[in-house]
Backbone as JSON Lines, residues from 0, in Angstrom:
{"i":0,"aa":"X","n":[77.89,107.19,99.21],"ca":[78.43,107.4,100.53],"c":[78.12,108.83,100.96]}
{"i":1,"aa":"X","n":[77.36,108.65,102.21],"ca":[77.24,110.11,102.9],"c":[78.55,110.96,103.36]}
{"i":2,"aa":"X","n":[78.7,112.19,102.81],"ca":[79.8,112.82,103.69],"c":[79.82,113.81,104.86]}
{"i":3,"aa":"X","n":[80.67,114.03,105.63],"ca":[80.44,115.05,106.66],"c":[81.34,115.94,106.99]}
{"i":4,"aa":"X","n":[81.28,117.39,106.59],"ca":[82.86,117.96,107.25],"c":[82.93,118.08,108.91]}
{"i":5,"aa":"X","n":[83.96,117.91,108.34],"ca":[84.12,118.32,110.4],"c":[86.24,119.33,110.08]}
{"i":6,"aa":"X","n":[85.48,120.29,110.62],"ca":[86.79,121.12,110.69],"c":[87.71,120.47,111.95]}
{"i":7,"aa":"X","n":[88.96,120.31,111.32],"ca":[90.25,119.42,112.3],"c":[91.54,120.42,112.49]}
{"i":8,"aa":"X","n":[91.83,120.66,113.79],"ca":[92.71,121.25,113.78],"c":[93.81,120.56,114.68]}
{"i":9,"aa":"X","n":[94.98,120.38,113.81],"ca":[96.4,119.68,114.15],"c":[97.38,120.36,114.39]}
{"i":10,"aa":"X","n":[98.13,120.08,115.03],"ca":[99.43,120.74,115.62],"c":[100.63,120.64,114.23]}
{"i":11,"aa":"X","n":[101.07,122.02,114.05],"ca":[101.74,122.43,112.57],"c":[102.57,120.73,112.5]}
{"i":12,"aa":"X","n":[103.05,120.33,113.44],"ca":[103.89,119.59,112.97],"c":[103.43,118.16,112.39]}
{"i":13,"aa":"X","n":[102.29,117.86,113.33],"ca":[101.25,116.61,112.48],"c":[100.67,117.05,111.21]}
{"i":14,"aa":"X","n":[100.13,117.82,110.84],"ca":[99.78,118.43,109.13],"c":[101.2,118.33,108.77]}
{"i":15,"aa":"X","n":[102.14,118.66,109.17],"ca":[103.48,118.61,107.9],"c":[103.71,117.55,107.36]}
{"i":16,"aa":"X","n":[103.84,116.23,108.53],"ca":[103.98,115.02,108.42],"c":[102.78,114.24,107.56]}
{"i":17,"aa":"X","n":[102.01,114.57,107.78],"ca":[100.99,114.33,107.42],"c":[100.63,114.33,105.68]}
{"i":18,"aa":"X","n":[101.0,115.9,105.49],"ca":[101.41,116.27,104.19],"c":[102.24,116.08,103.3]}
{"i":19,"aa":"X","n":[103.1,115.56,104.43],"ca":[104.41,114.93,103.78],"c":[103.72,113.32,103.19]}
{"i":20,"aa":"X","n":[103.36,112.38,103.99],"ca":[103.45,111.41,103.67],"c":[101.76,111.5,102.87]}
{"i":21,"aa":"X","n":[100.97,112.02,102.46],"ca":[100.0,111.97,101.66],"c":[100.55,112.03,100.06]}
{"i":22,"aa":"X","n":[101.49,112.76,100.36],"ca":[101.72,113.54,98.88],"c":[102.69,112.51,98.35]}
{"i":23,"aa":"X","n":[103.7,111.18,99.28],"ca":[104.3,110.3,98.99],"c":[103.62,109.47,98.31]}
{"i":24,"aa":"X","n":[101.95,109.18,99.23],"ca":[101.23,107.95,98.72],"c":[100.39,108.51,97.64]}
{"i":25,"aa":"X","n":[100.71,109.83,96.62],"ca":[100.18,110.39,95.88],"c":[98.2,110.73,95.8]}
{"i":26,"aa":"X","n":[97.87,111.14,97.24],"ca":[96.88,111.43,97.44],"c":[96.8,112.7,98.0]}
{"i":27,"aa":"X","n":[95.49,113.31,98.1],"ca":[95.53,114.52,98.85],"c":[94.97,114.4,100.48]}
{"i":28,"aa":"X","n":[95.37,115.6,101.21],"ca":[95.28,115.11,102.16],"c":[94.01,114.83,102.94]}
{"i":29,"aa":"X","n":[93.1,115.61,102.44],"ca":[91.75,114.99,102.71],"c":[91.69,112.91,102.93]}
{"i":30,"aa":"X","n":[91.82,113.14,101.77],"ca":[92.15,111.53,101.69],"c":[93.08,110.77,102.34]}
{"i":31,"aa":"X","n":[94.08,111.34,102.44],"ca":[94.82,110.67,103.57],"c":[94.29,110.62,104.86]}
{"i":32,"aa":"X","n":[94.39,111.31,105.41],"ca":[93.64,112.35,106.91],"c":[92.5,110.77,106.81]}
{"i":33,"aa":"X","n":[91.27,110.67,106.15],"ca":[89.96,110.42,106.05],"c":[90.85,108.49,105.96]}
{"i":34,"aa":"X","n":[91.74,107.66,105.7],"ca":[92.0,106.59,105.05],"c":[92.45,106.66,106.92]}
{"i":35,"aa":"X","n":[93.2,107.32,107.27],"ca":[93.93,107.12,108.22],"c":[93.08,107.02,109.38]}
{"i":36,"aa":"X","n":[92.19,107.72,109.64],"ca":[91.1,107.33,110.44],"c":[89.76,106.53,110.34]}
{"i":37,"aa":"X","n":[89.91,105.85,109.23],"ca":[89.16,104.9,108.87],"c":[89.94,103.33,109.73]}
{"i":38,"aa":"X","n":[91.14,103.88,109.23],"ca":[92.0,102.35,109.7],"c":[91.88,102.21,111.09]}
{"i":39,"aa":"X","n":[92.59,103.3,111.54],"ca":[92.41,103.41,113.23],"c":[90.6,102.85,113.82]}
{"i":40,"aa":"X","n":[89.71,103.56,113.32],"ca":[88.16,102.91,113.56],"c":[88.22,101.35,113.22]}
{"i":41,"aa":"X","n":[88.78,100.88,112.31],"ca":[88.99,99.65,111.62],"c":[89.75,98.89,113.02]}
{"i":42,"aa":"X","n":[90.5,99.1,113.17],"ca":[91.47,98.37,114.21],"c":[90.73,98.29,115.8]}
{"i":43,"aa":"X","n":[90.11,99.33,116.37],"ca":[89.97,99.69,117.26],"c":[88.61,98.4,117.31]}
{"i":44,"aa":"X","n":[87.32,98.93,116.33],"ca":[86.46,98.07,116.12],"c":[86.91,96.47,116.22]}
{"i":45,"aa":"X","n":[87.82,96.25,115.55],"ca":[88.35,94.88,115.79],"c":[88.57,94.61,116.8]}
{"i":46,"aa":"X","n":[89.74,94.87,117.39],"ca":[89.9,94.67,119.06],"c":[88.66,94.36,119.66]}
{"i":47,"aa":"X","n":[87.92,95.16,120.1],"ca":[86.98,95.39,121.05],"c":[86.07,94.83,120.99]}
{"i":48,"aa":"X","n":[85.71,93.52,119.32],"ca":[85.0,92.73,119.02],"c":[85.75,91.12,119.26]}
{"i":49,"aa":"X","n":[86.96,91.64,118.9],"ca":[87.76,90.29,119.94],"c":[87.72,90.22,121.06]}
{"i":50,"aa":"X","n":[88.23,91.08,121.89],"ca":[87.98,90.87,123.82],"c":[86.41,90.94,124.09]}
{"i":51,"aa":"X","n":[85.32,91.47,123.54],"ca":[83.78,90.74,123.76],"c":[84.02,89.2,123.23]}
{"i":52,"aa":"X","n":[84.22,88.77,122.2],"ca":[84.61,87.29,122.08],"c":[84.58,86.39,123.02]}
{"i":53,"aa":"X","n":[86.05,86.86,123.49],"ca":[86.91,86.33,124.5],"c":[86.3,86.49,125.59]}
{"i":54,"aa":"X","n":[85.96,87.62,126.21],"ca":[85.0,87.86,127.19],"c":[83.82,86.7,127.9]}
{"i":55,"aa":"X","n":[82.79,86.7,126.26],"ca":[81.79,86.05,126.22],"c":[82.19,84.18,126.31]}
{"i":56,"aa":"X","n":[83.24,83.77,126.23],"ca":[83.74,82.26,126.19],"c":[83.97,82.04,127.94]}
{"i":57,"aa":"X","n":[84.34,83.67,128.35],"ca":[85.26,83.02,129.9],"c":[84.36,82.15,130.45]}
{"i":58,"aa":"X","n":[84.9,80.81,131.18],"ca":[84.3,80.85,132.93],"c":[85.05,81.22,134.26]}
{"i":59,"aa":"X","n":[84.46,81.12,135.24],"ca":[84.81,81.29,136.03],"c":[85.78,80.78,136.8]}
{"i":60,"aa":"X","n":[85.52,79.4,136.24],"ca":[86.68,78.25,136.66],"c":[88.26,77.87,136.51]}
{"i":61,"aa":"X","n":[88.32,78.67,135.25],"ca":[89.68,78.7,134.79],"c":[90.45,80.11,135.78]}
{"i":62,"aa":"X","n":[89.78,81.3,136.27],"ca":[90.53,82.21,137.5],"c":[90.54,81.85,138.34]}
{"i":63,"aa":"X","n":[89.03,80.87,139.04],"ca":[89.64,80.37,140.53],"c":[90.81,79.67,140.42]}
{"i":64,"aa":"X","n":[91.29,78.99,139.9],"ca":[92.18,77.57,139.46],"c":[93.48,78.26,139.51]}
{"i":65,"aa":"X","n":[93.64,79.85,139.06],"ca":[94.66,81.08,139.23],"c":[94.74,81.05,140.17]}
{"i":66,"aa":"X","n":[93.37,81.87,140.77],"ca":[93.85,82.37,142.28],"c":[93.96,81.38,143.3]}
{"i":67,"aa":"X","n":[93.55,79.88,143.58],"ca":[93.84,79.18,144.47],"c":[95.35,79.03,144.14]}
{"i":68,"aa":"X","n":[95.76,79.26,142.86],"ca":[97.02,78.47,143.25],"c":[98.45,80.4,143.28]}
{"i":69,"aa":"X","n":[97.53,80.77,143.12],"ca":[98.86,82.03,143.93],"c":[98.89,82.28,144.84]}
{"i":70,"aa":"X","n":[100.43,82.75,144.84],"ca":[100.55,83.2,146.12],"c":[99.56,84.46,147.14]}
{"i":71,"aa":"X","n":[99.93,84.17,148.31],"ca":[99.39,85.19,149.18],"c":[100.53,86.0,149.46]}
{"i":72,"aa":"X","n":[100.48,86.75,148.8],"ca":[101.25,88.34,148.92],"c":[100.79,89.36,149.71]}
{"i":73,"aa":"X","n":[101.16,90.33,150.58],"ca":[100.41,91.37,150.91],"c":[100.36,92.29,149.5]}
{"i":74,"aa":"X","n":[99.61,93.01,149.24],"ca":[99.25,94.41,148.22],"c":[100.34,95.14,148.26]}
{"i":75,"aa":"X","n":[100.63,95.31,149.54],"ca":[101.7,96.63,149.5],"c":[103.12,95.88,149.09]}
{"i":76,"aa":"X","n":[103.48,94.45,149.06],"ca":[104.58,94.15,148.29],"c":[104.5,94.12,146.77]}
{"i":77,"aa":"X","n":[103.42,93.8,146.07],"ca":[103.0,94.16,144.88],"c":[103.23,95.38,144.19]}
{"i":78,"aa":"X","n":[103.0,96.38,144.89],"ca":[102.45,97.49,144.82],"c":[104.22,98.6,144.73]}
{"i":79,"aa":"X","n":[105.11,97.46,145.85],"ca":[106.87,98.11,145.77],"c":[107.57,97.16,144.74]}
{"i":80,"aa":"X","n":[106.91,96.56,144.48],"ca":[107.95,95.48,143.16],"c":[107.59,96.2,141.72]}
{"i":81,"aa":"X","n":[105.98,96.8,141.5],"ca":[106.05,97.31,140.06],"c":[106.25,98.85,140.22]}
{"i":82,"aa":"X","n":[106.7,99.48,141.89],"ca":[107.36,100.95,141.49],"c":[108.55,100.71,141.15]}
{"i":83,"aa":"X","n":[109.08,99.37,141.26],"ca":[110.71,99.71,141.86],"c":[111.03,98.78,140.85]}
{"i":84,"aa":"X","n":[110.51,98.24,139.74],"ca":[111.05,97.2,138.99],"c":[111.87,98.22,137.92]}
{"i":85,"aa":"X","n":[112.64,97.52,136.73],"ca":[113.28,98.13,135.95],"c":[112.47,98.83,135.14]}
């Protein structure tokens, strides 16, 4: 495996935490730091290979079939129901 440094600089309180919970899962923090952004790439990659998926299946037919059957709203009532909702 190729490696690469890359100097990271975190806000004192993310390294504490950070340090904290490396040293729980009895690793150092290199390794933690490096596992933890592996996962996040891991997850992210996933997603974004699911909604191309999903993407790639749509037709067109299944949104018209939406939009013929909603309502005709003006925008600007839309637009005061999700400022003003809970």
């Amino acid at each position: 495996m190729n490696k690469a440094a890359y100097p990271l600089k975190l806000p004192n309180s993310i390294k504490q935490a950070a340090q904290r919970l490396a040293k729980e899962d009895g690793v150092s923090l290199n390794q933690w730091i490096s596992s933890a952004v592996a996962q996040k790439v891991g997850s992210v990659q996933t997603a974004a290979e699911f909604f191309a998926q999903r993407a790639s299946n749509a037709k067109g037919t299944g949104i018209m079939r939406f939009l013929i059957n909603a309502p005709d709203i003006p925008d600007e009532t839309i637009v005061e129901e999700q400022t003003t909702a809970p």
